[in-house]
MARSE-746855 format. One line per 4 residues: number of its first residue (from 1); their letters; for each residue x, y, z of C-alpha. Coordinates in pm, 1 decimal. Example, Ala and Ser with C-alpha at 12.3 -4.5 7.8 and 13.67 -1.06 7.14 Angstrom:
MARSE-746855
1> as> 1230.0:-450.0:780.0 ~ 1367.0:-106.0:714.0
end
This chain:
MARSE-746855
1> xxxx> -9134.0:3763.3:-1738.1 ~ -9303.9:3438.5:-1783.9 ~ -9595.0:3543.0:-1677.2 ~ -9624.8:3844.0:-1949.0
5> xxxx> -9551.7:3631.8:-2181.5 ~ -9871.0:3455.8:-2137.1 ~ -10027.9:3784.4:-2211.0 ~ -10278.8:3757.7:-1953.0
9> xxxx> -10551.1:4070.7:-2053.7 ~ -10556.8:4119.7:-1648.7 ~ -10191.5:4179.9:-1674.8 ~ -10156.9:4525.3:-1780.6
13> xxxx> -9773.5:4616.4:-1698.1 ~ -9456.3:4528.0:-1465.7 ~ -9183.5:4649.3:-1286.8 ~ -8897.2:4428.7:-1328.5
17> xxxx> -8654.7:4437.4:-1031.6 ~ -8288.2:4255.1:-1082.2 ~ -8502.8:3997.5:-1271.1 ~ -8181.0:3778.7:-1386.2
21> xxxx> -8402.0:3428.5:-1193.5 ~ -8693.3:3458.3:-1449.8 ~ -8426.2:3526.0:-1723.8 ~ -8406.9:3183.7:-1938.2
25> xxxx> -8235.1:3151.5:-2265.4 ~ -8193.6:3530.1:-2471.3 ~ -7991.3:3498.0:-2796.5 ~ -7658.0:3397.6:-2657.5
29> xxxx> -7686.2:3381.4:-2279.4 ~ -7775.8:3096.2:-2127.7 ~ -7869.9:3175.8:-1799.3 ~ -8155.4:2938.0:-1707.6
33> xxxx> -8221.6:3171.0:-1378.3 ~ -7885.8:3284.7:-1317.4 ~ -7795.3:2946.0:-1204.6 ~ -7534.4:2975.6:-1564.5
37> xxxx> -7267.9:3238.2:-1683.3 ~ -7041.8:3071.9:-1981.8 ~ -7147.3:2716.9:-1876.5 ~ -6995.6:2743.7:-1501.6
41> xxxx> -7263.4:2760.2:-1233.5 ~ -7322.6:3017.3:-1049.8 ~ -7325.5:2945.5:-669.5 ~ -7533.8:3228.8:-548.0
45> xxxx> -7864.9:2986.6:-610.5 ~ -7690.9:2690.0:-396.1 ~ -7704.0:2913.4:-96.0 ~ -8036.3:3072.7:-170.3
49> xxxx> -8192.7:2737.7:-242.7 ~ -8116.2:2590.8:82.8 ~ -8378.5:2849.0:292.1 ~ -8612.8:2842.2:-66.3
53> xxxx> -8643.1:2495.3:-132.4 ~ -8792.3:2348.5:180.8 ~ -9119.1:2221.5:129.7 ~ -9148.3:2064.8:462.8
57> xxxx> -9417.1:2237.9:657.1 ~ -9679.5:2096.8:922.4 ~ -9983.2:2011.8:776.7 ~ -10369.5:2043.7:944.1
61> xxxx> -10581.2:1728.2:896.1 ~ -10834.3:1773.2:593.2 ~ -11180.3:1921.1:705.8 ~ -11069.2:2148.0:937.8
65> xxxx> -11217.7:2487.8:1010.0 ~ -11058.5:2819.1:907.6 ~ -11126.7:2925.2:1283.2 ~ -10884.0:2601.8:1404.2
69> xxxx> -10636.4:2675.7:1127.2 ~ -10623.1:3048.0:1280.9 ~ -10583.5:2899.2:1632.7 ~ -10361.5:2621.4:1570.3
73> xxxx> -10115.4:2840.7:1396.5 ~ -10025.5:2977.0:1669.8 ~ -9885.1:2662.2:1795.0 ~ -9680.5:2601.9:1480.2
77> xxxx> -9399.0:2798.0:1272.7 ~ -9536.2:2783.9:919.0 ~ -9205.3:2952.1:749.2 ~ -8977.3:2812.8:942.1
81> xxxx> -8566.9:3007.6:982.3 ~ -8331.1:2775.1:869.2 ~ -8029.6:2731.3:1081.4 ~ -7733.0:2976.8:935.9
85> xxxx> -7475.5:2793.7:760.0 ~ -7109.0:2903.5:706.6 ~ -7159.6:2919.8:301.4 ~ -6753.4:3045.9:310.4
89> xxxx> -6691.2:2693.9:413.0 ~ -7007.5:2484.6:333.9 ~ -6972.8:2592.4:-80.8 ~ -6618.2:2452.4:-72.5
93> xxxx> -6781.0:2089.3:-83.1 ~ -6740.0:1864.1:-341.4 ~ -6872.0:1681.4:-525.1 ~ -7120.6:1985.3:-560.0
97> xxxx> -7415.2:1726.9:-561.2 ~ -7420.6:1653.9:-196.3 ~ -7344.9:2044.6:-72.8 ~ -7700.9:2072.8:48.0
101> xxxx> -7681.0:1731.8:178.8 ~ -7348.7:1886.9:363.0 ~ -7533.6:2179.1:562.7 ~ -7792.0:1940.3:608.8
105> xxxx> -8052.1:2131.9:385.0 ~ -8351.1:2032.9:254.5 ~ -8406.2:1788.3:-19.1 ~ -8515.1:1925.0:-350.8
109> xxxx> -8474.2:2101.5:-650.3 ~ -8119.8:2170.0:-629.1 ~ -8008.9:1748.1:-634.4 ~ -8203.4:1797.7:-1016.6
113> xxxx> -8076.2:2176.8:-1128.7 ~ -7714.7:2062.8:-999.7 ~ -7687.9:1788.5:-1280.1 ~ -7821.1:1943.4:-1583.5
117> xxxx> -7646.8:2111.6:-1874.9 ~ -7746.6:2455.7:-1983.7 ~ -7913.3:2352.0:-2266.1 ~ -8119.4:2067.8:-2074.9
121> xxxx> -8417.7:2037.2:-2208.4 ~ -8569.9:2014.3:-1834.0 ~ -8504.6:2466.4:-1819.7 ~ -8747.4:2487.8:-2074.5
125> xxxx> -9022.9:2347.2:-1932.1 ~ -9060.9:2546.0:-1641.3 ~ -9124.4:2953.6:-1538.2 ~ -8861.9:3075.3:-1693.8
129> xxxx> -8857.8:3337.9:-1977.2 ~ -8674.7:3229.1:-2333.1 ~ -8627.6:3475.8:-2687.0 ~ -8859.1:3232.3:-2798.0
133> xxxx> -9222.3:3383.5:-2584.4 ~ -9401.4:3614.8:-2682.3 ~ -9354.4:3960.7:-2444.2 ~ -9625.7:4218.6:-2544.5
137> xxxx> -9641.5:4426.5:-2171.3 ~ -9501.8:4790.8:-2111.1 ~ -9250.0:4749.8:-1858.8 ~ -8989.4:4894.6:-1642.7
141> xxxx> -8683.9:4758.7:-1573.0 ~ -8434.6:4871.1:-1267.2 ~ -8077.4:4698.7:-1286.3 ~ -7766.6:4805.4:-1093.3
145> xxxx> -7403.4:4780.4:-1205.5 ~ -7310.1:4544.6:-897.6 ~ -7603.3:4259.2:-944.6 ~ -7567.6:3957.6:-1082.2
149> xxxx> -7792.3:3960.9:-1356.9 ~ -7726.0:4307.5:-1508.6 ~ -7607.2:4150.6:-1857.8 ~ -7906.5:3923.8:-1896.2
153> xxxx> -8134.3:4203.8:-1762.7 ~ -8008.6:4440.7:-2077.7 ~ -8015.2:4171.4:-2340.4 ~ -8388.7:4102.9:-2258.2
157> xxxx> -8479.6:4471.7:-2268.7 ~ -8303.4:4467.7:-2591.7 ~ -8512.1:4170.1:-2696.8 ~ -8859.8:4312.4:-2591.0
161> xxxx> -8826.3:4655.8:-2801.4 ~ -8685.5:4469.7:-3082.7 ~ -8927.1:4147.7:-3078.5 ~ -9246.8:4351.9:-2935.5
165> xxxx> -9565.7:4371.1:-3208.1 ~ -9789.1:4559.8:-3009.0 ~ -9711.4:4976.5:-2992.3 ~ -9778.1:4994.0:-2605.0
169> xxxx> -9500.6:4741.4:-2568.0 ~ -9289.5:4813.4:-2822.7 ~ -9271.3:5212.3:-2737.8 ~ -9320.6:5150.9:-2367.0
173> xxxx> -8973.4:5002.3:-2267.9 ~ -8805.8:5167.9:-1968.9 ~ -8422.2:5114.8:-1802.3 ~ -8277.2:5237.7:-1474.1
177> xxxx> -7941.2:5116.9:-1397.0 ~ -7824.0:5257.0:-1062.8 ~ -7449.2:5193.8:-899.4 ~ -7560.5:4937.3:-652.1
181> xxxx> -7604.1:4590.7:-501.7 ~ -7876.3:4305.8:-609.3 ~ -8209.0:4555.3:-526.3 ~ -8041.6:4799.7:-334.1
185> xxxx> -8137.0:5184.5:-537.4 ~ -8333.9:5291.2:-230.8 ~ -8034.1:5215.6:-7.5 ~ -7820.2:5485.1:-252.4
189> xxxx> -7692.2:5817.2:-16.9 ~ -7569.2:6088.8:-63.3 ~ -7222.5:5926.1:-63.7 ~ -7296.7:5622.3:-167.9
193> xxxx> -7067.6:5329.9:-115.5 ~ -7027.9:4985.8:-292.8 ~ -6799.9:4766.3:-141.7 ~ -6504.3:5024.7:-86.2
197> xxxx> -6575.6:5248.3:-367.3 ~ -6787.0:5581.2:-307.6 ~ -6963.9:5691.9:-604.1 ~ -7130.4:6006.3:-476.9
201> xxxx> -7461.9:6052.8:-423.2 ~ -7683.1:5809.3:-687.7 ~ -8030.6:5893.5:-499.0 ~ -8319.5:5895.9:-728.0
205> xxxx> -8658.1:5952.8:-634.0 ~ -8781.4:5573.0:-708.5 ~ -9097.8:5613.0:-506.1 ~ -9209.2:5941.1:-722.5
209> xxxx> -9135.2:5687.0:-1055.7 ~ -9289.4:5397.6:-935.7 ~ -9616.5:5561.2:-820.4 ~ -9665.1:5764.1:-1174.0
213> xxxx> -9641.1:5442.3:-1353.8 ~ -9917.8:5280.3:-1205.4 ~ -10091.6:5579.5:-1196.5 ~ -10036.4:5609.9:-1557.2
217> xxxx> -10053.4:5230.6:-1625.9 ~ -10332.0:5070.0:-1384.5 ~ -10546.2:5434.7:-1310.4 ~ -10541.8:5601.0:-1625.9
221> xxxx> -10415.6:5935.8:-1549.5 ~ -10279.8:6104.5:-1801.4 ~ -9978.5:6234.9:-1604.5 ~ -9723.9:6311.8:-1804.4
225> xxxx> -9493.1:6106.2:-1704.3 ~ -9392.6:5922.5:-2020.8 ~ -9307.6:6283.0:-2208.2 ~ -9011.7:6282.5:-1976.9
229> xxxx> -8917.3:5920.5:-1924.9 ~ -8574.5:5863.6:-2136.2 ~ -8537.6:5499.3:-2254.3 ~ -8233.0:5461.7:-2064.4
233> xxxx> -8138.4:5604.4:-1753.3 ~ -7776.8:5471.2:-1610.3 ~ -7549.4:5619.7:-1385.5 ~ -7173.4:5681.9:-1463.9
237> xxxx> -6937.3:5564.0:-1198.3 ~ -6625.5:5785.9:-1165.0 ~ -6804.2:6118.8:-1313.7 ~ -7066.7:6001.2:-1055.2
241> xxxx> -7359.1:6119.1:-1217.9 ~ -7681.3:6008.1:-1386.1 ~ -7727.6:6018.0:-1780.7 ~ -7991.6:5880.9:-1995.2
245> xxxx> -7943.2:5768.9:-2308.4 ~ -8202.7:5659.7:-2640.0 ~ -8087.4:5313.0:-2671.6 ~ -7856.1:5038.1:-2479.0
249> xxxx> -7568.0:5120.5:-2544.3 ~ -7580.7:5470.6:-2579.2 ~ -7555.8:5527.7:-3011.8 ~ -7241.9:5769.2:-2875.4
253> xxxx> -7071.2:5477.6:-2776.2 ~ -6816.8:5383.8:-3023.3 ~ -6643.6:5025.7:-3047.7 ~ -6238.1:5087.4:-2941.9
257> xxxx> -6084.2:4712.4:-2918.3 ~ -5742.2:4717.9:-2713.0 ~ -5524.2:4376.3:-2762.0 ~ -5324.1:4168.0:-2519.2
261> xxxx> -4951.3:4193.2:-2522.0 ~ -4639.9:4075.9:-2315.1 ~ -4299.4:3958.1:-2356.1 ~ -4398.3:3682.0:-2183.3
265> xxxx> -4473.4:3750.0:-1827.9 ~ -4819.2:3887.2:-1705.7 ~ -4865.3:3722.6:-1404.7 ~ -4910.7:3958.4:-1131.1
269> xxxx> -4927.2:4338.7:-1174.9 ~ -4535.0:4366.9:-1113.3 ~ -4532.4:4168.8:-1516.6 ~ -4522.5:4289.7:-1823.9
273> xxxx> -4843.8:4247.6:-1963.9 ~ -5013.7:4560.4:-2135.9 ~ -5319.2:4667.6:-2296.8 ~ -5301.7:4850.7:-2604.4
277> xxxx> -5455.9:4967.7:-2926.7 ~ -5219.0:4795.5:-3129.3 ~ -5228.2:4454.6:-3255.0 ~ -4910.9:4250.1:-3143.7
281> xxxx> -4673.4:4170.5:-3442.0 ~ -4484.6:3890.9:-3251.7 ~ -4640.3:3579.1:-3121.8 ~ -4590.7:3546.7:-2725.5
285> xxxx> -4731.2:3332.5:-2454.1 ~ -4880.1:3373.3:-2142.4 ~ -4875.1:3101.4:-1926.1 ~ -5041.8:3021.8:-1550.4
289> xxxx> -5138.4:2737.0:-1355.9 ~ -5496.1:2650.0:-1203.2 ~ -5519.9:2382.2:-932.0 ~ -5877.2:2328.9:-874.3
293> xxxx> -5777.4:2278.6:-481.8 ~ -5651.2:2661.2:-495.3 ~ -5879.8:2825.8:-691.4 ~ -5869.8:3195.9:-729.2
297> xxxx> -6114.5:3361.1:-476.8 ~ -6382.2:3644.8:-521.9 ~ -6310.2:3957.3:-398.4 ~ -6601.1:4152.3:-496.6
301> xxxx> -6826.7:4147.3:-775.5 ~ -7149.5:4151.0:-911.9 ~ -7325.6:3929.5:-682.5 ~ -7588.6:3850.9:-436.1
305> xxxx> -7792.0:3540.3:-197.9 ~ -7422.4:3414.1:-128.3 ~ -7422.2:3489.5:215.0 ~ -7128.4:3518.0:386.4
309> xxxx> -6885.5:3379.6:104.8 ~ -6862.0:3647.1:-117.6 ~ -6883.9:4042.4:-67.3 ~ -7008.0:4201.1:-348.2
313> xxxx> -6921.2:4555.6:-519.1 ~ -6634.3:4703.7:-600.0 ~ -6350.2:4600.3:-347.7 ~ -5905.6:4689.4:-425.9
317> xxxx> -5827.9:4399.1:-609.7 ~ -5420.1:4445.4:-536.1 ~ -5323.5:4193.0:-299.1 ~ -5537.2:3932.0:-512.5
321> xxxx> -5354.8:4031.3:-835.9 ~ -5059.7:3936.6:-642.1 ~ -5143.4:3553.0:-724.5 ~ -4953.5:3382.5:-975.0
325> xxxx> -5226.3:3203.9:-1182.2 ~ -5406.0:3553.4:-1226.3 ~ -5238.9:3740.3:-1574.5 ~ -5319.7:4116.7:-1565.0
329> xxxx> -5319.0:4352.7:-1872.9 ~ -5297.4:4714.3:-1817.3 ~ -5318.2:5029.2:-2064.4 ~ -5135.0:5324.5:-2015.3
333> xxxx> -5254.8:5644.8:-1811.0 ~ -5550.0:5821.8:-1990.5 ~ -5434.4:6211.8:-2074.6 ~ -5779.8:6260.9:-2109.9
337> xxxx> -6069.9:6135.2:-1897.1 ~ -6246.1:5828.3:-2125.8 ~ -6578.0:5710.1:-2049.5 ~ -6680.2:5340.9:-2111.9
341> xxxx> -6993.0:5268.0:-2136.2 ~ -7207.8:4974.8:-2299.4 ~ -7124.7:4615.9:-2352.0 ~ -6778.4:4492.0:-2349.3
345> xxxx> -6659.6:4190.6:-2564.8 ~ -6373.3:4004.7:-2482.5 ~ -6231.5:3725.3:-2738.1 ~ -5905.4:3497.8:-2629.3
349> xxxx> -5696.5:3252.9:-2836.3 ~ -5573.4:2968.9:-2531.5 ~ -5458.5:2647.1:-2489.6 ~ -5405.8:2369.9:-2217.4
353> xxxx> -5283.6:2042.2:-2147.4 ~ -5664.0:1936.2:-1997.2 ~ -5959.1:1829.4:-2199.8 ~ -6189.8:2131.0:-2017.4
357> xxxx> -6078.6:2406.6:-1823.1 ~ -6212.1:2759.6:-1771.6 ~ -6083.8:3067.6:-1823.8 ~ -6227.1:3435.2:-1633.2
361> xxxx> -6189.0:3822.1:-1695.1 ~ -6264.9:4063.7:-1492.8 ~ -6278.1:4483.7:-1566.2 ~ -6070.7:4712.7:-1351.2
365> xxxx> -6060.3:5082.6:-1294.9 ~ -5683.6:5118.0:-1161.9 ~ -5632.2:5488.7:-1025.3 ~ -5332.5:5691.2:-1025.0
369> xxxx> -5223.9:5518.9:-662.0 ~ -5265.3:5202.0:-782.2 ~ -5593.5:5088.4:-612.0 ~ -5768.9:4873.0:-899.1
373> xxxx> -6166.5:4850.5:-865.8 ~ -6368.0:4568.4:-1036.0 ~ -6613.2:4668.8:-1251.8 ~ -6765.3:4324.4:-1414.6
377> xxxx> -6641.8:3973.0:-1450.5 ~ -6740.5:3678.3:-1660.5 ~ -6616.3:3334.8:-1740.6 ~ -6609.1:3084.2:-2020.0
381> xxxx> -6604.8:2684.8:-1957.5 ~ -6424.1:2577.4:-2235.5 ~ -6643.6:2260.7:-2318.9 ~ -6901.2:2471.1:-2385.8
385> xxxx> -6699.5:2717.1:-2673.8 ~ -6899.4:2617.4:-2934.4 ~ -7261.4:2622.1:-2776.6 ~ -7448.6:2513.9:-2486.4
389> xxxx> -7627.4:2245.8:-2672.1 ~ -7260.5:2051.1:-2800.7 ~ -6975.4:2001.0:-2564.9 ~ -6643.9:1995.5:-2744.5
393> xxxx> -6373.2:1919.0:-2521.9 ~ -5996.6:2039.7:-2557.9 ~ -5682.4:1864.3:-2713.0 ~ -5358.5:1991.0:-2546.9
397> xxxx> -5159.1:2206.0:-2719.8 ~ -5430.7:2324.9:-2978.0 ~ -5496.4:2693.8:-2983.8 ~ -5882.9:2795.4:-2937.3
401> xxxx> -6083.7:3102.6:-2988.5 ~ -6309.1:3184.1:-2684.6 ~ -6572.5:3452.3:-2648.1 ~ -6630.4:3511.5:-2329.2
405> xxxx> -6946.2:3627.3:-2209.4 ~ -6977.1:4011.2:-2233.4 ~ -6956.3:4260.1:-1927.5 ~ -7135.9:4547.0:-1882.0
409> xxxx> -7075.8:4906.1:-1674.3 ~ -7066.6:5241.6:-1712.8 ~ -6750.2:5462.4:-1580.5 ~ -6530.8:5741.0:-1626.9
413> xxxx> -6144.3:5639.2:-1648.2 ~ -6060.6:5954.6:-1531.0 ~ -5697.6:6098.8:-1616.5 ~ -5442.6:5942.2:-1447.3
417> xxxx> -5653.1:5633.5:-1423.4 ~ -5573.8:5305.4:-1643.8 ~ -5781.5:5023.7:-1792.8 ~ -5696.1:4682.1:-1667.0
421> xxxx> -5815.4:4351.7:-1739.1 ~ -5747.8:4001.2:-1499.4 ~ -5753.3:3667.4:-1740.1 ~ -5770.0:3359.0:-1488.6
425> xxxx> -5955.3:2995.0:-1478.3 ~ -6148.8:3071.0:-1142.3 ~ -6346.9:3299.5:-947.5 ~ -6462.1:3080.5:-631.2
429> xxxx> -6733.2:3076.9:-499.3 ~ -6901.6:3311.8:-768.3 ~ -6871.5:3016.4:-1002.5 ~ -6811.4:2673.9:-936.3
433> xxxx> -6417.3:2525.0:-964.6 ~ -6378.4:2348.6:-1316.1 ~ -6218.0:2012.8:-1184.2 ~ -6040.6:2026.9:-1513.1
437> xxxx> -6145.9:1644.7:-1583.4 ~ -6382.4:1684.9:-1877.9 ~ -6576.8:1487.7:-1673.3 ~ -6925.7:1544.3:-1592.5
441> xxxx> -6786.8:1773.4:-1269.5 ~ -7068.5:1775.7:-1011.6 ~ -7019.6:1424.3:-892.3 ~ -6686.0:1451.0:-881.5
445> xxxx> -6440.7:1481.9:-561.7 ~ -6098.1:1521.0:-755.9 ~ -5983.9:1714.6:-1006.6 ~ -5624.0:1790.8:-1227.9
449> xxxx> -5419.8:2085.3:-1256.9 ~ -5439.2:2262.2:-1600.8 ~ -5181.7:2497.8:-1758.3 ~ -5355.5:2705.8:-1924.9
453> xxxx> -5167.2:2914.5:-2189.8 ~ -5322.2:3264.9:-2351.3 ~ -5221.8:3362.2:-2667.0 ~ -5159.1:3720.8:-2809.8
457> xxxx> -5000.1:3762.4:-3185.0 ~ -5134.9:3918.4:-3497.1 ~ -5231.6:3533.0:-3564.6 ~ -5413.6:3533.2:-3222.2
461> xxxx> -5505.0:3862.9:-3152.7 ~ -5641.7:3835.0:-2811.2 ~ -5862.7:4194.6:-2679.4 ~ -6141.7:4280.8:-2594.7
465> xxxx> -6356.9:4562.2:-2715.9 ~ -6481.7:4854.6:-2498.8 ~ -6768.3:5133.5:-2561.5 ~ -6627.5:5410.7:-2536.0
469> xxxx> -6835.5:5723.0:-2545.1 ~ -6663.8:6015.4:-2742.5 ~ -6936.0:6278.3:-2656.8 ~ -7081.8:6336.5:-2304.8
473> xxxx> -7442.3:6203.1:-2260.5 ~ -7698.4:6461.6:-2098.8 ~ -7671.0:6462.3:-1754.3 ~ -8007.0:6413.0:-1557.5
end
């Protein structure tokens, strides 16, 4: 992406692949190359860094032929493997400064990325893409609903067809958003799998796309191809089928916002806590506690690079919802099948007894047995509630409104099957533990326990608001 937006006249198009480290600063995410979601870090980049950031290579004396170059490479590993690290264990390490020093990585970027805010000035002075460049290229974008930087990825398409002067951009803006892993479309089957979840079969015949874009793009052949491109092409989980769409979201999609009620006791699935389409009329409490030491761990989820500390896609998030410090909100059994699909907001009113905390959701198909599938998570670091470019820390006992950063999917809630939503303060190691401190939190080795409160009356009417499609898309 930074490179179109130099608008190179050699650079005719692109294919944009689960893009989210080029992805800089677009309208309201921060990202700054996925190493941000709602101010926490995202640990995915700590473990890729350490085999990406080594610099250290042997070096030939100056003046020496390419023939002795050829033969003394042979003698030398150039790209060197780096010994595996247990990231399960090494990402634990705190202060979160000296985890490559830890493993016994590589010194480098990371020791500068690990101490800067998301609104540094240092993010924009580098590669990355920001609303503010220019983007004037036709281009193709392929996301998938399990990658990392799916959200980003759809706010920057949105971004180029809305900010694009020039008609072959503007008109020439492509989406393909497939039911896998970081990169993984060519690895769909005919029963595909994500984690535990089968989807069906979400094959699509990438090579035949890719090769009539260039041909269309780079050799000039007028093949047809963009007569029966849609603008959006996304596959539904649960109907397990593709669809294409004008626009992202799909204009079908219509806004339904379901609140957060209790009388008091969500914690676990065995609690009381409900979704519903009807504002609360009482004011009621939810209350957990996060110890920093205990944190909440990923079970799933949109991620990638993290090697053998998380396991992304869609994975029965039961036993985990077991946990005290998770609260879990659950609608009633759909009658009728309802598809979701588009961006989802989510807004809560909360409180604690810590200056900065964070809080998490994360989206849940629940089926008719029980099993509960993640669809998309996020997280909010309180501090950061107002912007990324002012800090604002918490006073206890005062009620706050916090948007968390949106989700995004597409699935059928088939009947039977209920809409569920987890509200915690961790996800570990997607994101990095919030010590709680207000302190500056990567040089730090200690951190507090929070009680974190979330609020749900007609005063603070805590929900979040889902797409839901009320006529079926064209299937594909």
């Amino acid at each position: 992406m930074g490179v179109a937006s130099l608008d190179h006249p050699a650079h005719t198009t692109l294919v944009a692949q689960g893009v989210g480290a080029g992805v800089g600063r677009i309208g309201d995410w921060y990202e700054q190359g996925n190493w941000y979601r709602g101010g926490a870090e995202q640990m995915l980049f700590f473990a890729w860094l350490y085999g990406n950031q080594n610099n250290q290579r042997p070096t030939f004396p100056p003046g020496l032929s390419q023939e002795d170059r050829a033969r003394l490479s042979r003698y030398f590993d150039l790209a060197p493997e780096m010994p595996a690290v247990d990231w399960a264990e090494g990402l634990r390490h705190l202060p979160l400064v000296d985890i490559m020093k830890n493993v016994q990585g590589p010194k480098g970027i990371f020791e500068d990325m690990i101490k800067r805010t998301p609104d540094d000035p240092a993010w924009y002075s580098g590669g990355l893409y920001h609303d503010d460049m220019p983007f004037e290229k036709p281009a193709l974008w392929f996301m998938s609903w399990y990658d990392v930087s799916t959200g980003p990825n759809l706010a920057l398409f949105n971004h180029v067809l809305e900010s694009a002067t020039r008609p072959d951009a503007k008109q020439h803006q492509y989406a393909v958003i497939a039911p896998t892993l970081h990169c993984a479309y060519t690895r769909a089957t005919e029963n595909t799998v994500v984690g535990e979840r089968s989807v069906g079969d979400a094959r699509w015949d990438y090579d035949a796309l890719l090769q009539g874009w260039y041909d269309y793009w780079l050799k000039g052949q007028d093949n047809g191809l963009l007569d029966t491109l849609p603008r959006v092409r996304y596959f539904t989980m649960g109907s397990n089928r593709w669809q294409t769409a004008d626009a992202w979201p799909p204009p079908n999609a219509e806004m339904v916002t379901y609140y957060l009620d209790s009388r008091g006791r969500a914690n676990a699935p065995s609690g009381d806590g409900v979704l519903t389409t009807r504002r609360p009329d009482r004011e009621r409490t939810d209350a957990f506690t996060y110890d920093p030491m205990n944190p909440v761990p990923s079970h799933g989820g949109n991620v990638c690079c993290t090697g053998n500390a998380v396991q992304g896609g869609a994975l029965d998030q039961r036993t985990l919802e077991e946990r005290e410090d998770i609260l879990v909100y659950t609608s009633e059994a759909f009658t009728d099948g309802v598809e979701v699909t588009g961006t989802i907001g989510v807004t809560l009113f909360v409180s604690s007894d810590v200056r900065d905390t964070d809080f998490t959701v994360k989206l849940i198909d629940v089926y008719p047995d029980g099993t509960a599938y993640n669809l998309d998570e996020s997280i909010q670091r309180a501090r950061y509630r107002d912007g990324y470019d002012r800090p604002v820390f918490m006073e206890p006992g005062q009620v706050y409104e916090i948007e968390v950063g949106p989700l995004s999917t597409s699935n059928w809630f088939a009947p039977g099957h209920r809409i569920r939503i987890e509200v915690s303060s961790s996800n570990f190691p997607r994101f990095t533990r919030n010590l709680n401190t207000g302190g500056r939190n990567w040089d730090e080795t200690e951190g507090v326990v929070a009680h974190n409160v979330v609020h749900h009356s007609a005063r603070y009417a805590s929900r979040i608001r889902l797409p839901v499609v009320r006529k079926i898309a064209s299937q594909q």
